[in-house]
N, C-alpha and C positions, 0 to 999 in steps of 0.2 A: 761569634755569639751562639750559644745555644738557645731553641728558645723554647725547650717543651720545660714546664712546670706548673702545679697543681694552682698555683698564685695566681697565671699568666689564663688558666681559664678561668679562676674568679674573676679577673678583670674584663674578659669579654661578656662574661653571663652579667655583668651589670652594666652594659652597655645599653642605655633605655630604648634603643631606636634597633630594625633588624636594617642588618648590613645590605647595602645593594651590590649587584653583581660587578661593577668598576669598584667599590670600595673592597669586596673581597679579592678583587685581580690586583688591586693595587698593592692590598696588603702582604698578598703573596711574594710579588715583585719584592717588597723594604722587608721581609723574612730572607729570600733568598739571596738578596746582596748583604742584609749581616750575618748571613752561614759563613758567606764567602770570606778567602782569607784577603782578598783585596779591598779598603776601604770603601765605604760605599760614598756615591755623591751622585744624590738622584734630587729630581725637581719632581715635585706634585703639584700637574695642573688642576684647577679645579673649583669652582665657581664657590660662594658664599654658602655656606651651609649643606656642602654636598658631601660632608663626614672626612675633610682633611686630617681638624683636629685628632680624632680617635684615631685616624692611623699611628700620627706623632705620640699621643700617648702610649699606645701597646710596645713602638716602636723603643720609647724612653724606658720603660719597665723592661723590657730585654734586657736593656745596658745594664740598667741595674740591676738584675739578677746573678749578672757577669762578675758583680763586685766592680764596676765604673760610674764615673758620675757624668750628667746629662747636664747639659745647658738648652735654653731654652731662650731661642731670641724674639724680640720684637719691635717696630720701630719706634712704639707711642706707648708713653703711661696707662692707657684707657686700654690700649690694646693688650698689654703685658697685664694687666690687673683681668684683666677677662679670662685672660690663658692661664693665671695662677691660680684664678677661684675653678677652672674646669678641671685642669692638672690635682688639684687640693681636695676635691670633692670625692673625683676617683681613689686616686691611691689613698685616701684615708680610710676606709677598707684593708690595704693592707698592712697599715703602717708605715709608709713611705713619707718623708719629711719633706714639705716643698717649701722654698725661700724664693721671696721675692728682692729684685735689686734693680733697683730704678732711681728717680733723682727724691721720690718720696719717701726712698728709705731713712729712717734715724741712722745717724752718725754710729750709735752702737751695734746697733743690728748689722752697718755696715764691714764693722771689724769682726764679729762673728762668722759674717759669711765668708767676709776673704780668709779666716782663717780654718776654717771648715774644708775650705776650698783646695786651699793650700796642703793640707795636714792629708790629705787623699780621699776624706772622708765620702763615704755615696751618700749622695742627695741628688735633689735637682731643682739648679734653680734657674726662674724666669726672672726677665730681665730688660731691659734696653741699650740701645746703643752705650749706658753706663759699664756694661761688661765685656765691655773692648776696649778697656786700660790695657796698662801696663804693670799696673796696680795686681792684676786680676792674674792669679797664676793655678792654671790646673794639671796637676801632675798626673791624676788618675782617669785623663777624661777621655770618655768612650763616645758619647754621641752627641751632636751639635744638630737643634731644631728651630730653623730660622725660616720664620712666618712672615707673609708677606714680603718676598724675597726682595720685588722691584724696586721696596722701596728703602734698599741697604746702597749708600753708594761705590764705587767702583773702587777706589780705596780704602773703605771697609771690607771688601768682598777681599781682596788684596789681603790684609791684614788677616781677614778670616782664614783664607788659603796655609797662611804661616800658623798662626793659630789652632787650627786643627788638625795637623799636619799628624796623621794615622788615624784620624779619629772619625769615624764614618760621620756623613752630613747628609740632612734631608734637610732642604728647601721647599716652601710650599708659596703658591699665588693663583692667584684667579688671573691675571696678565702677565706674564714675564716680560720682562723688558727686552726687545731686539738682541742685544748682546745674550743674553743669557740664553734663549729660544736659538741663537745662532747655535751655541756651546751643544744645544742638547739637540738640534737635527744632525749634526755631524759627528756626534758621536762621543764627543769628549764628556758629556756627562749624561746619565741615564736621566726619562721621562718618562711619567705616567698619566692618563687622564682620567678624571673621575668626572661624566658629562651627567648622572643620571639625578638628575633636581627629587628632592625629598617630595615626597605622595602632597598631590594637593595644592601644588605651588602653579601661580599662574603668570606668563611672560608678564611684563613691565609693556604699557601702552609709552610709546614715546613719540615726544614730538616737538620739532622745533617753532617755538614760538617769537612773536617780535615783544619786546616791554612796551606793553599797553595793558594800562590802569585797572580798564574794565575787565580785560581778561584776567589780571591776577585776583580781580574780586572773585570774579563768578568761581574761579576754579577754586580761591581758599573756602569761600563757603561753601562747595559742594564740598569739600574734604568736613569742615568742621560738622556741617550738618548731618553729616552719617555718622558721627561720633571718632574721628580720626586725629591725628596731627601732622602736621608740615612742619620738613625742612626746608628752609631758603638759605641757600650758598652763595658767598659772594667773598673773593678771594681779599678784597682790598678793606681793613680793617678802618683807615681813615674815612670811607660812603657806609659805615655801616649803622653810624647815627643817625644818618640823613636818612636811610632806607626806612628805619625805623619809625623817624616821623610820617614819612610817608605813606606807609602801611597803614599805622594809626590814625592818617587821615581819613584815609581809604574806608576803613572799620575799625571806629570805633573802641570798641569791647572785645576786640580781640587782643587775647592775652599772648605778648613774644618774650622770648627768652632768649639771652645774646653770649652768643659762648665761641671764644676767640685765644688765642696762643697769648694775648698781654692779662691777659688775670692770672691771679692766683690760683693756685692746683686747690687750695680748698673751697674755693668760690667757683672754680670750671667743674667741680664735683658736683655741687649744692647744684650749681643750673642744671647738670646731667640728672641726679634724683629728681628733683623739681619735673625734668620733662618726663620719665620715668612714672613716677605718681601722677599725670595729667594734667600739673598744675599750669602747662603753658599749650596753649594750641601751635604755636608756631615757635621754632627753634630759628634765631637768624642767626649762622655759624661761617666762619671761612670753613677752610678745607678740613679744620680740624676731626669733623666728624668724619671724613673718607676709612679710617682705618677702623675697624672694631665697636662699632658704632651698634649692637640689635635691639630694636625697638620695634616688636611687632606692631603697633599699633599706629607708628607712622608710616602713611604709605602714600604720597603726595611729595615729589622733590621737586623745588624749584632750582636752578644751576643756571645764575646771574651771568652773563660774560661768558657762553661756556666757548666761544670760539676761540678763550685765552687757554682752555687746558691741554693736556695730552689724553691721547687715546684710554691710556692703564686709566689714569685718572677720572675721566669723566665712566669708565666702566664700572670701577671702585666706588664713585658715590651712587650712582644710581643702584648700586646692591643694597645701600642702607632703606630699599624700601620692597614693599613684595614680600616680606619676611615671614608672612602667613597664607592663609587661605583667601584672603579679600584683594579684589583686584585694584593695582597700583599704577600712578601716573608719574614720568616724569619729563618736563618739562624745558627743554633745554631752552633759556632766556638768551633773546642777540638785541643788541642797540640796533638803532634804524639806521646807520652808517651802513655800509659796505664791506663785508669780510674777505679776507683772501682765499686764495681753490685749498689751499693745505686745510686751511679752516674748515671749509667747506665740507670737505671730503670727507674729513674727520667723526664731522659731525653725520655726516651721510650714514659713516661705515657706524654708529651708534644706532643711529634708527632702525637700520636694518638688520640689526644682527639682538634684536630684544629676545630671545627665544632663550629659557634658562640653559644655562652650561654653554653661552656663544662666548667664554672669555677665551678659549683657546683662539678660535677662529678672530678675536681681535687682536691676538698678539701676532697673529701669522702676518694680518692686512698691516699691523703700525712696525712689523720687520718688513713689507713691502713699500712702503714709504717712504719711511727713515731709515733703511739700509741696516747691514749688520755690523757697520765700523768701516773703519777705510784702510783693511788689511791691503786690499785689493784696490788696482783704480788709479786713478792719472795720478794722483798727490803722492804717491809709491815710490819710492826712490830706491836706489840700490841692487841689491842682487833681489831683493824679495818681488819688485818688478816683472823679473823674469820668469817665476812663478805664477803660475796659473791656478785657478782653483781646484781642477782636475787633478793636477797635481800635486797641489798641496790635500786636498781629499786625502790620497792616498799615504801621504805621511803621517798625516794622523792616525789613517787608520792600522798602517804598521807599528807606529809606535804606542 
């Protein structure tokens, strides 16, 4: 790819925010692997709001400058519709046509795009896990931008590998997942980190608390009475009626709002505007808000059970709060039972690590944990047994 032209600086001079110095190292790096004649496949680490997005867009305007078309992945509707109104805002500037393809697309829009797609045409479209058919064929495709990487699973990533087989990939996450963090300390795929938090951002206070009643009051009314709103996470959809009466018993005239993966896409919308316009103090949601969730104005999380999640995970939601300048709580919730030390730990290695840009540093502790796969290790049979890691190091890095 080349990437000097007169378009490619109107897109940075309308970039509203100035670049920080990891976001210019970074970009430098995804310039120099699409000069290169070998495909690129880099991961960008890098917390919620620390200018990912804008590398992936300049990155996608390259391709297409090339005459290639760009795909643009993500795991979640909410999430994909976020990246298509950012992606759509920019290039409409220069005339670049963005398509969205998800499960909300109409059936006609849908044979438009596959056939758009097909026919070699440049565009770029966003997307979900919907545009890893079979269905889906791109002849002329140049770059592949898969957001939120950890949370594509291992047979998707698979599929991906075949899929964009010449066609440079940039992956982006706030946590990589063990496997993937393995991939890129050893060499097999490049990494970048972008640690430097946007002007004005203040750590996440966090703390692990027991469920007691009085403590969820006192803390929702200091949230409400400073004019704020709460999320409450609670993964198990069947307690989420009972929570709710609960809360309601608690207080009253506090208004909740219930938004969970069995509604309808146009009633999970309405309660997302609803919480958006202010109309709810408190959102009670499973995990669904974890992905692509910005709501400056909630900055209070409560995380029901959090000794049931994983590391990536509980780091993911607690980014949906702290989104501004006002300082945020979140509140990791444990039953009065007994947890396990994995649980424990887990929850330790959260608290400790509140300081903006610490997702690298939890991906490093939950590969210290959970291991990097069990290439290696007793359960090993075979000749690969005989292999060592020193040694296998080193074939990779010949080859």
């Amino acid at each position: 790819f080349s990437l000097d032209s007169i378009d490619m600086d109107l897109l940075t001079e309308s970039f509203p925010y100035s670049e920080t110095e990891d976001q210019i190292r970074c970009l430098e790096e995804v310039q120099k692997d699409m000069k290169s004649k070998k495909p690129m496949d880099r991961l960008i680490c890098g917390d919620v709001g620390v200018g990912k997005t804008e590398v992936a867009i300049r990155a996608t305007y390259s391709a297409l400058v090339a005459g290639k078309q760009a795909l643009v992945l993500a795991p979640t509707t909410i999430l994909a519709n976020q990246l298509f109104n950012s992606f759509s805002k920019r290039f409409a500037l220069l005339g670049v046509e963005v398509k969205q393809f998800s499960r909300l697309t109409e059936s006609k829009e849908v044979k438009n795009i596959l056939h758009s797609l097909a026919s070699g045409k440049v565009c770029v479209v966003v997307g979900t896990h919907r545009l890893l058919s079979k269905a889906v064929s791109v002849p002329n495709l140049g770059l592949v931008v898969i957001d939120e990487e950890h949370r594509f699973g291992a047979k998707q990533k698979e599929f991906l590998r075949d899929f964009c087989l010449g066609a440079d990939v940039l992956s982006m996450s706030a946590t990589p997942i063990p496997r993937t963090l393995q991939f890129s300390l050893s060499g097999i795929r490049d990494i970048s980190t972008i640690k430097t938090p946007p002007p004005g951002r203040l750590p996440i206070i966090t703390s692990v608390e027991e469920f007691q009643p009085e403590f969820l009051k006192s803390a929702i009314l200091y949230e409400v009475g400073r004019g704020g709103q709460i999320f409450f996470v609670n993964s198990n959809i069947s307690e989420i009626p009972e929570l709710k009466r609960g809360l309601h018993q608690l207080l009253p005239d506090l208004k909740i709002g219930l938004a969970h993966g069995r509604l309808k896409p146009e009633e999970l919308e309405g309660v997302m505007l609803k919480m958006v316009n202010g109309e709810f103090d408190l959102l009670l949601s499973t995990t669904i808000i974890e992905a692509g969730i910005d709501l400056p104005n909630v900055n209070t999380i409560f995380i029901n059970n959090a000794h049931l999640y994983g590391l990536a995970q509980l780091y993911q939601m607690r980014g949906r709060v702290g989104r501004s300048s006002v300082q945020a709580y979140c509140y990791l919730v444990l039953p009065q039972s007994d947890i396990g030390v994995n649980a424990r730990e887990r929850l330790r290695t959260i608290q400790y690590n509140s300081e903006l840009g610490s997702g690298f540093a939890v991906a490093m502790r939950d590969l210290e944990m959970r291991g990097g796969g069990n290439l290696f290790g007793v359960e090993q049979s075979g000749h690969l047994a005989a292999v060592g890691f020193h040694l296998y190091t080193k074939i990779v890095r010949e080859a």
